[in-house]
N, C-alpha and C positions, 0 to 999 in steps of 0.2 A: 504494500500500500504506500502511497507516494504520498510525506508530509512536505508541511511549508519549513522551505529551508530556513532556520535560525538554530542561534548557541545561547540555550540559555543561561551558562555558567559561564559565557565571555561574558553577557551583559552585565551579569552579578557580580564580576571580577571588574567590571571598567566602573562601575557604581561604588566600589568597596574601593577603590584606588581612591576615587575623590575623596571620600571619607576619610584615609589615612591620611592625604597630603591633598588639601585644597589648591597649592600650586599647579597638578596636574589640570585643572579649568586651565589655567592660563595655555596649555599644548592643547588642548585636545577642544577648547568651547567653540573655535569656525571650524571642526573638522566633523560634530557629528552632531545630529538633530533627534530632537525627542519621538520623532516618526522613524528612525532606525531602528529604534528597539521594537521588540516583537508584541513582547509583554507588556498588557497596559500598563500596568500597576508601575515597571519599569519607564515607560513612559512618561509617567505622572511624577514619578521622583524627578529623571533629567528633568524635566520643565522648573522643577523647584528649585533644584541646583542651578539649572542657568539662571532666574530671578536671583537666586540669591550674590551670585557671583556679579551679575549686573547691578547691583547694589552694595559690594565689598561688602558683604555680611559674612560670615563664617559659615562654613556648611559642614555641621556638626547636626548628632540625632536631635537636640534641641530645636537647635533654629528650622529646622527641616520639619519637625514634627509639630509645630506651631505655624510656619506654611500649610502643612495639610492638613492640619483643624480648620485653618481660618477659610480654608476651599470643601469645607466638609468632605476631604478625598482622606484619611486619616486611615478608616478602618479597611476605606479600598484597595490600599496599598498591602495591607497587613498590621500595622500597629505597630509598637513598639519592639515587638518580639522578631518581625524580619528586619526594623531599621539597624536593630543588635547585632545579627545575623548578619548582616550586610558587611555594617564596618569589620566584624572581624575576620573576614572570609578572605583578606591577601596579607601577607604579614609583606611586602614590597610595590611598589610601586614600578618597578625596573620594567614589568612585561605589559604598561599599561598602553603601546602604542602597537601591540599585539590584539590586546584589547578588543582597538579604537579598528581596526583593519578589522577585523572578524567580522564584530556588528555590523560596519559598514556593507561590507560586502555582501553578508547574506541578504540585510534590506536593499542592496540593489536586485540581487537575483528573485526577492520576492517580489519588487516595481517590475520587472521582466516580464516575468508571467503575469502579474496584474495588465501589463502592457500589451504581452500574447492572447489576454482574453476579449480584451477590448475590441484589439484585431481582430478577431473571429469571430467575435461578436458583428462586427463593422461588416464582414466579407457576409456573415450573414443577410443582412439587409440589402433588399432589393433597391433603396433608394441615391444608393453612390455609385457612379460607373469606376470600372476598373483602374481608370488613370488618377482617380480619386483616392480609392483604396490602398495602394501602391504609393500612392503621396503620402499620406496621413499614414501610413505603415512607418515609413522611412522615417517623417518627423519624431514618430511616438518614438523608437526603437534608437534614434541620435539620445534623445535629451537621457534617455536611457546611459547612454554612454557616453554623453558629456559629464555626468555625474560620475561614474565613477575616473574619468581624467581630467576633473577639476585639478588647475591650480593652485597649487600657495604660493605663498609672499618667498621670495628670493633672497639669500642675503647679499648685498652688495659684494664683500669681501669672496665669494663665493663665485660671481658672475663674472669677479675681475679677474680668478685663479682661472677659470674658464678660457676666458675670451686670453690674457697672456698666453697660455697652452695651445690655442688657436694659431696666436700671431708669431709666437716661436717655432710651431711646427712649419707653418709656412714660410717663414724666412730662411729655414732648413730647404724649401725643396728648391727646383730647377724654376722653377717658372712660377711667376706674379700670379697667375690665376689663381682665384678662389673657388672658381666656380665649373659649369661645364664651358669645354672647348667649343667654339662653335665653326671654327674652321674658316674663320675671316678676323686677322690679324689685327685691323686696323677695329671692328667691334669689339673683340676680346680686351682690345687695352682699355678701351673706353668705360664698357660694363664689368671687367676682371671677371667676365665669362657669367652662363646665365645660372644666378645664383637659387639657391634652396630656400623654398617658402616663398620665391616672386611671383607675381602676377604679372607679366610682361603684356601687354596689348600691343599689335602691329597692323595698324591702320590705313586704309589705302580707298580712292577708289578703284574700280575695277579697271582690269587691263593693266595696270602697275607691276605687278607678278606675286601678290600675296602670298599663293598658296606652293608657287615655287619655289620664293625661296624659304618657307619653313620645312618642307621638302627636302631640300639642298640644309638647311640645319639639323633635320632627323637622320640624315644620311651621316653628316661629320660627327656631330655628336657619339652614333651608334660607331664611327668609326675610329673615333679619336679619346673614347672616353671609356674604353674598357666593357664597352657594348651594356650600359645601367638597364636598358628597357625603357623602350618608348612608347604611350598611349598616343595613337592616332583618334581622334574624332571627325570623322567627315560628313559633314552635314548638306555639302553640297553637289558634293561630286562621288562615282562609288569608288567601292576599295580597288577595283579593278584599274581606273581612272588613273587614280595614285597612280597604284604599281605601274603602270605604263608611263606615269612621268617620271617615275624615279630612276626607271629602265632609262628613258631616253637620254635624264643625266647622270646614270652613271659609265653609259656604252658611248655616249656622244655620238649620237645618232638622231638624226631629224625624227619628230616626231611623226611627221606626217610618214614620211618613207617607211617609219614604224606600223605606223595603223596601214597602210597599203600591204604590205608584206612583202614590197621589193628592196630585196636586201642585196646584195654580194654577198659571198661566202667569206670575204673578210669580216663584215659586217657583221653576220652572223657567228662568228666565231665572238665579236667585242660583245655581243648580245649574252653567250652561253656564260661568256665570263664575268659580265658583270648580273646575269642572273645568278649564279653562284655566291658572288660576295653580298647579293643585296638577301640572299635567304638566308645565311649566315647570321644576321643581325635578329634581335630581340627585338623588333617594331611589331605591334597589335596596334589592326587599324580595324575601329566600327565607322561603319556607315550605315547608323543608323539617323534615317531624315526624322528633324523636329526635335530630336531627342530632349525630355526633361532634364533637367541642371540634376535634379535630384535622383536621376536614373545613371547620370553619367557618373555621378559620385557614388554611386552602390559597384557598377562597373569597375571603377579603379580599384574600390577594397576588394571584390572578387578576384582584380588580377594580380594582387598583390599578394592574397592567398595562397592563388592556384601555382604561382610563376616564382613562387619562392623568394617573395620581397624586390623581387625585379622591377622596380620601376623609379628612373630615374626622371624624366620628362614627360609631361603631357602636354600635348597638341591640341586647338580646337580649333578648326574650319568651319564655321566661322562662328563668333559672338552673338549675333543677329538673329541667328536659325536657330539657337536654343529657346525650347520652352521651359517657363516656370512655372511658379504653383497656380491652379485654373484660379485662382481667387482673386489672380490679378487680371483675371479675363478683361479684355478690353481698359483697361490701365497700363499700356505697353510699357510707358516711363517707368511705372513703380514693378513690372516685369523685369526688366531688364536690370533695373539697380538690385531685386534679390539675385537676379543671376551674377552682377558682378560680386556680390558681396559672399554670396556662397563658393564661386570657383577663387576668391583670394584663401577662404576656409579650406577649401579642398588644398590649397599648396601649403598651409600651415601644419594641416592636417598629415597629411601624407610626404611634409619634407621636403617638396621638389618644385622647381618651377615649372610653374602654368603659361604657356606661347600661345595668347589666343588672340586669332588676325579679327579684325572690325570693320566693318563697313564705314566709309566716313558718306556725311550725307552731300545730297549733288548742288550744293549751293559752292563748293569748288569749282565748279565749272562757270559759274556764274560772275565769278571774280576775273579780273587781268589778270593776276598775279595767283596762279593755281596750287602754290604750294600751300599743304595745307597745314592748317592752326588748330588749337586745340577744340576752339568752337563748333569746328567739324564734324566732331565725332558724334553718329548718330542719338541719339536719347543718351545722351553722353553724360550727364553731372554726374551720375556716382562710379561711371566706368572710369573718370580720372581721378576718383577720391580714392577707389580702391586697388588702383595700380599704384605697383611700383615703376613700373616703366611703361611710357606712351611714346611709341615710336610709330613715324609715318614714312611708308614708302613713295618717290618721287622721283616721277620722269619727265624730264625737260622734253627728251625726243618723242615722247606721244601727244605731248599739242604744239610742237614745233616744228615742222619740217626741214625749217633750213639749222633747227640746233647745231651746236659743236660739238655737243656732247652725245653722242650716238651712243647707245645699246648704256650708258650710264644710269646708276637709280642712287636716288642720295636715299639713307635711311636716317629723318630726323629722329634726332632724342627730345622730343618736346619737354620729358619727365622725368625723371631722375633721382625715386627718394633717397638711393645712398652714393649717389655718384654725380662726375657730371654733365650737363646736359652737354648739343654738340651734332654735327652730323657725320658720318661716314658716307664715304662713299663708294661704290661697289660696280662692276660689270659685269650685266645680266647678257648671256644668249639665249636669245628667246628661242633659237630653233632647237637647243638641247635643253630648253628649260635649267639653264645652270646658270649662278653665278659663284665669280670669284672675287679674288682680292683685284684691283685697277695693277696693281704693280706686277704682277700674275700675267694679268690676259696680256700688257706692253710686252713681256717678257716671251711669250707664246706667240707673238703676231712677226 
């Protein structure tokens, strides 16, 4: 027969500590709540303790048992003969954050199941459709496990042993990077590589080469960084698609002459080989259209499951095509700012930076001067509040003809929470969908 999970001689023992040594409130009073314990009666006591503690009164059987007269909860608890019982039931204090872990724990695994019921209860009714269910699933089952990886307070002297540890070990290695290689010399110095926990946005209108060149970044990265695992999200184009551009950049072969199937047999010998090194790499790519924010973040812990913690980058094509929760139906603004503020959570969460390209809106084009600003960014206010970086792709030679600067794309850093701003700039072929470093392609021409 399957009982509810709790310890009821942790709880006695975390109750009997306060008693010994009223100092333990000062460890343990933001770390656990009169709803952890199982047992009312235990219940009713912490609530006493925390008043009493919030008021510097001693919590002794006296003061405690004059609290629960004055709330006529006195005999509910037990009386006098378990307040006895209580205090003298740990002769130390030493195992009291053993205690505090136990209780906790099992009142989450019993919120779980309270939470598992709900759900089943929810799937029951006929009146939530399926993308509902799946929603308010995901919410209920987070806050579940926001609770148990709540933070504490840090100690300063602790964060600086930290971060020193950090900065020593990297002035130990070869290379200034902090972060991933991206395989363009002149970004990597700017960003020290794309760092752990960013939200990067990369902005463009269309025709710029958005989804090329994060393509041409999933490709170095998996190449140059020890192969971490890379989440693809395509929202607009299928997985098939990709693969066929990342073919094209990695064999350097025309796209088109690709999709035709007129190859040479040279040709097709660069195709067999760079279909080898592109299967080698750790990149999972959905294309799933529309996809909820809140579906793609279930995805990533699934792959992080399945794939043995493999995932070092996520990709999303595009910003725009994600759906959020139905509640913001027809509120697109207040849609889009959950999604940015949930995929900055997803890269705190999961340690890694988040590359997701944006749609800028078409009042670019409406200007002389097409390069774009930050105002551009479609339902944009809190997609620049919750990035760390906002960077816009920019070609002079797509509304200039007579430009000088042919097949160039400047990539501005409009944003820059820990670095600084600035632009690169880079040379894209568009018929192998590739770009490289300017001093690269000089060097190959």
């Amino acid at each position: 027969m399957n009982t509810v999970p709790f310890n009821n001689e942790a709880e006695q023992s975390l109750l009997g500590s306060v008693f010994l040594d009223n100092q333990v409130m000062t460890e343990i009073a933001d770390k656990v709540y009169p709803e952890y314990f199982y047992q009312i009666r235990h219940q009713i006591l912490f609530r006493v303790f925390l008043e009493l503690y919030e008021e510097s009164k001693p919590i002794d059987i006296t003061t405690v048992s004059t609290k629960l007269k004055d709330k006529n909860q006195y005999l509910e608890v037990g009386g006098l003969e378990y307040l006895i019982e209580l205090s003298e039931l740990v002769p130390t204090t030493a195992n009291v954050h053993t205690y505090v872990d136990i209780v906790r724990e099992k009142a989450i695994a019993r919120r779980l199941i309270e939470t598992a019921n709900i759900i089943a209860q929810n799937a029951i009714r006929s009146d939530m459709s399926l993308d509902e269910l799946l929603d308010d699933a995901e919410k209920k089952i987070m806050l579940v496990a926001r609770e148990r990886s709540a933070s504490d307070f840090k100690e300063i002297r602790d964060v600086v042993n930290d971060v020193f540890a950090k900065i020593k070990a990297q002035q130990e290695r070869s290379t200034e990077l902090t972060g991933l290689q991206t395989g363009f010399s002149a970004l990597d110095r700017l960003t020290l590589g794309l760092q752990k926990e960013d939200l990067i946005i990369l902005a463009a209108r269309p025709g710029m080469g958005k989804t090329a060149f994060v393509l041409n970044i999933a490709k170095n990265v998996a190449r140059l960084n020890n192969d971490p695992g890379i989440a693809i999200f395509s929202l607009e184009m299928s997985a098939e698609q990709l693969v066929h551009r990342l073919l094209t950049s990695e064999a350097q072969i025309e796209g088109q002459s690709l999709r035709k199937g007129r190859l040479t047999p040279e040709q097709i010998n660069y195709l067999l080989l760079a279909s080898d090194r592109l299967a080698r790499y750790h990149i999972y790519i959905d294309d799933t259209p529309g996809i909820k924010v809140s579906e793609l973040r279930a995805k990533c812990r699934k792959l992080i499951q399945t794939k043995n913690n493999r995932l070092g980058l996520i990709i999303i094509d595009y910003l725009q095509l994600l759906s959020g929760s139905e509640k913001w139906t027809g509120n697109r603004v207040q849609e889009v700012s959950e999604i940015s503020r949930v995929l900055k959570e997803i890269a705190r969460e999961f340690k890694v930076p988040v590359l997701a390209c944006a749609q800028l809106s078409r009042q670019v084009e409406q200007r002389e001067d097409k390069r774009p600003i930050m105002a551009d960014l479609r339902e944009s206010g809190s997609i620049e509040q919750d990035a760390d970086i906002v960077a816009f792709l920019y070609r002079d030679d797509y509304y200039n003809e007579n430009s000088n600067r042919k097949g160039q794309v400047d990539v501005i850093f409009a944003k820059h929470r820990h670095g600084p701003t600035g632009t690169v700039t880079l040379f894209f072929n568009r018929e192998f969908s590739a770009f490289s470093d300017i001093d690269i392609h000089h060097k190959s021409e």
